[in-house]
C-alpha positions as CSV (number, residue, x, y, z in Angstrom):
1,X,0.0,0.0,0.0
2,X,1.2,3.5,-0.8
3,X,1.9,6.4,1.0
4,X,-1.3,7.8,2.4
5,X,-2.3,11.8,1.1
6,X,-4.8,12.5,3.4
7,X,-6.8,11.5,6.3
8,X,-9.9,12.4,7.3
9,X,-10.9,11.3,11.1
10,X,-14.8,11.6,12.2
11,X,-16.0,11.4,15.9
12,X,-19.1,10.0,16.6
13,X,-20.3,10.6,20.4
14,X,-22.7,9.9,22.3
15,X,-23.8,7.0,19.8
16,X,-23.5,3.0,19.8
17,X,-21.0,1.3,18.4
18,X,-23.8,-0.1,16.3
19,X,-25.2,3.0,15.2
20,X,-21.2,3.8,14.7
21,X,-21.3,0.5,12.6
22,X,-24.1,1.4,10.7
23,X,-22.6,5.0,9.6
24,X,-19.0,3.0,8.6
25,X,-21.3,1.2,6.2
26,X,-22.9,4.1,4.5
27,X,-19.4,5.9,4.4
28,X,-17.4,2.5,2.8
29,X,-20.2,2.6,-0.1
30,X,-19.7,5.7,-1.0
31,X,-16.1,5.1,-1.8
32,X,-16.2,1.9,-3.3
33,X,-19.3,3.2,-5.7
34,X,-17.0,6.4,-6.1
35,X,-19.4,9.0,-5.8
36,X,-16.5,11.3,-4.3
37,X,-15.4,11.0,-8.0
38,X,-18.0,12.1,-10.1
39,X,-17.7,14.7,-13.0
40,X,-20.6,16.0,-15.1
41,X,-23.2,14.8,-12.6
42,X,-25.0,13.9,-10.0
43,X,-25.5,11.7,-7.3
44,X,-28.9,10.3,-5.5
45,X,-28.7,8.4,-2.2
46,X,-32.0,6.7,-1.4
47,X,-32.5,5.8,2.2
48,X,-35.4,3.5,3.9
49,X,-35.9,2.5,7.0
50,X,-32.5,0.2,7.1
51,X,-30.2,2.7,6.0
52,X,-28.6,3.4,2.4
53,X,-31.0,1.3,0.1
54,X,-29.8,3.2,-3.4
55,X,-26.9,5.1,-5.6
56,X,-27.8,6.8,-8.6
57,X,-25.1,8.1,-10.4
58,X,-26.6,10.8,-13.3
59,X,-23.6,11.0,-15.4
60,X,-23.7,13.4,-18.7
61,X,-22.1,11.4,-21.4
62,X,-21.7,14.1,-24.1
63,X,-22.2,18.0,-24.0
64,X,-21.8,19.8,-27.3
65,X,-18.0,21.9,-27.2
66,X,-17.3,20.0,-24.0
67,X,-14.8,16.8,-23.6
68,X,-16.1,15.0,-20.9
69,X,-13.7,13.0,-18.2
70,X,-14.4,9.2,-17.4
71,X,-15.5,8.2,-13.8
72,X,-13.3,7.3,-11.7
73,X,-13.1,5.4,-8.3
74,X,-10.5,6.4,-5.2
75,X,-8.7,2.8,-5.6
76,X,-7.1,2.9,-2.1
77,X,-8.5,3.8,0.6
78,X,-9.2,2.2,4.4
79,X,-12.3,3.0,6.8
80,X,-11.0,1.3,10.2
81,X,-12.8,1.8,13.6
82,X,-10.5,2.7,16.8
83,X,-12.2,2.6,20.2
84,X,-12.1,6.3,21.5
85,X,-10.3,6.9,25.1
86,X,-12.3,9.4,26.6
87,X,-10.0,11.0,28.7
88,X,-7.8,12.3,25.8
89,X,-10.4,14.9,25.0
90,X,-11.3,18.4,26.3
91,X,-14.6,19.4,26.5
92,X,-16.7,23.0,26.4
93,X,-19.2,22.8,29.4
């Protein structure tokens, strides 16, 4: 695995790990479907009750005077779940 560019860290409190679960889920489909990736379009999440039930991915495949890029997908990347130690952390009361 290469050199990582970035990372982006979310902290989720006052929630379950299985709601914490649930919102790793949501977050690794969206990279592997590589919406964070798409040009000339747009993107529809469809939720129900369970969670993320659908991607729609409304790419324009030709304008007039415009060359349009191909999709492309972030082909490494790495969700992992770390549990938090509380006492590392100031808080605003």
């Amino acid at each position: 695995m290469g050199i990582p560019y970035g990372e982006i860290k979310i902290l989720f409190t006052g929630i379950t790990k299985e709601k914490t679960l649930f919102y790793k889920e949501i977050i690794d489909r969206l990279l592997e479907s590589g919406v964070f990736n798409t040009k000339n379009g747009k993107v529809i999440l469809n939720f129900d009750n369970e969670g993320l039930a659908e991607i729609e991915l409304q790419v324009k495949q030709w304008k007039r005077g415009k060359e349009l890029k191909e999709l492309s997908k972030i082909e490494q990347y790495r969700v992992e779940m770390n549990p938090v130690d509380k006492s590392t952390f100031a808080y605003r009361t």
